[in-house]
C-alpha positions in Angstrom: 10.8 -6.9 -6.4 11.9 -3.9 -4.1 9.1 -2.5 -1.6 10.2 0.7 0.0 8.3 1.4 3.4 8.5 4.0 5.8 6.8 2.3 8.8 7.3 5.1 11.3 4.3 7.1 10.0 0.7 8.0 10.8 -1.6 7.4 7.9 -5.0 8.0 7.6 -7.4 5.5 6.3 -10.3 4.9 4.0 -12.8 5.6 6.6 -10.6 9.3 7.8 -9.0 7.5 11.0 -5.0 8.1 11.2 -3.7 5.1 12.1 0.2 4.4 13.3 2.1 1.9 11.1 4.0 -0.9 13.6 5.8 -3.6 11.8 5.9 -7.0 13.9 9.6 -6.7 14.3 9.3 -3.6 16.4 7.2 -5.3 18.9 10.5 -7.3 19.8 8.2 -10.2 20.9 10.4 -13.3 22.4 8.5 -16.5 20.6 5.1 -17.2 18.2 3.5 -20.1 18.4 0.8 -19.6 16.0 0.9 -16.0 13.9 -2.0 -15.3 11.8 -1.9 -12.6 9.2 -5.2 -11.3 7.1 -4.1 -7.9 5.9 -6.2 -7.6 2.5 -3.3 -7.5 -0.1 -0.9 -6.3 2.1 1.0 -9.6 2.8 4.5 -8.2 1.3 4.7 -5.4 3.6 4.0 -7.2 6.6 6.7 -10.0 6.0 9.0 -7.5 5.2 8.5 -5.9 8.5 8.7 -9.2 10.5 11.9 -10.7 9.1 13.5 -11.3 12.7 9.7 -12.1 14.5 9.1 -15.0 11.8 12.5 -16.3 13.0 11.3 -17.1 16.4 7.6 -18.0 14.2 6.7 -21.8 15.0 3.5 -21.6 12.6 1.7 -18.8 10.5 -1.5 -18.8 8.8 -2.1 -16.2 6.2 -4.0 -15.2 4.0 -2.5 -14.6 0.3 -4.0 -12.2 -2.3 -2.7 -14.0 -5.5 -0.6 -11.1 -6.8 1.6 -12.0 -3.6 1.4 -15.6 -4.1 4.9 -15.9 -4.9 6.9 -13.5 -2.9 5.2 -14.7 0.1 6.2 -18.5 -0.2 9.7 -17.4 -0.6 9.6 -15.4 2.3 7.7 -17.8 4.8 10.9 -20.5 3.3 13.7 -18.3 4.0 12.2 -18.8 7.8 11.9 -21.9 7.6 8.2 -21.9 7.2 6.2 -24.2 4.6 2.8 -24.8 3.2 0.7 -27.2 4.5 
């Protein structure tokens, strides 16, 4: 599966706000105890944009829509992260 995102952009949502697109890895945060994700189908994109934060990820609780159900366990695994 290959996502292309452009995360430096302004979008404007549903309800007419523009909102600026951050991915996690741009915050350059130093450690994560606990990271909890509830993006409403958008699971992919935001593990895509957090590959080096979930490095330094001790636990994440997320939400999965089931379309994402599979790419998501991969990508929590490649971290080192698993299903409870």
């Amino acid at each position: 599966m290959t996502i292309e995102l452009d995360f430096d952009e302004t979008h404007v949502s549903q309800s007419g706000y523009k909102v600026k697109i951050l991915t996690l890895d741009s915050l350059e945060l130093s450690r994560i105890d606990l990271l909890k994700i509830d993006v409403e189908g958008f699971e992919n994109e935001v593990l895509i944009g957090a590959e080096n934060t979930l490095d330094r990820t001790n636990k994440v609780i997320i939400e999965v829509h089931e379309r994402n159900r599979n790419f998501v366990n991969t990508k929590l695994q490649e971290h080192g992260l698993y299903k409870l």
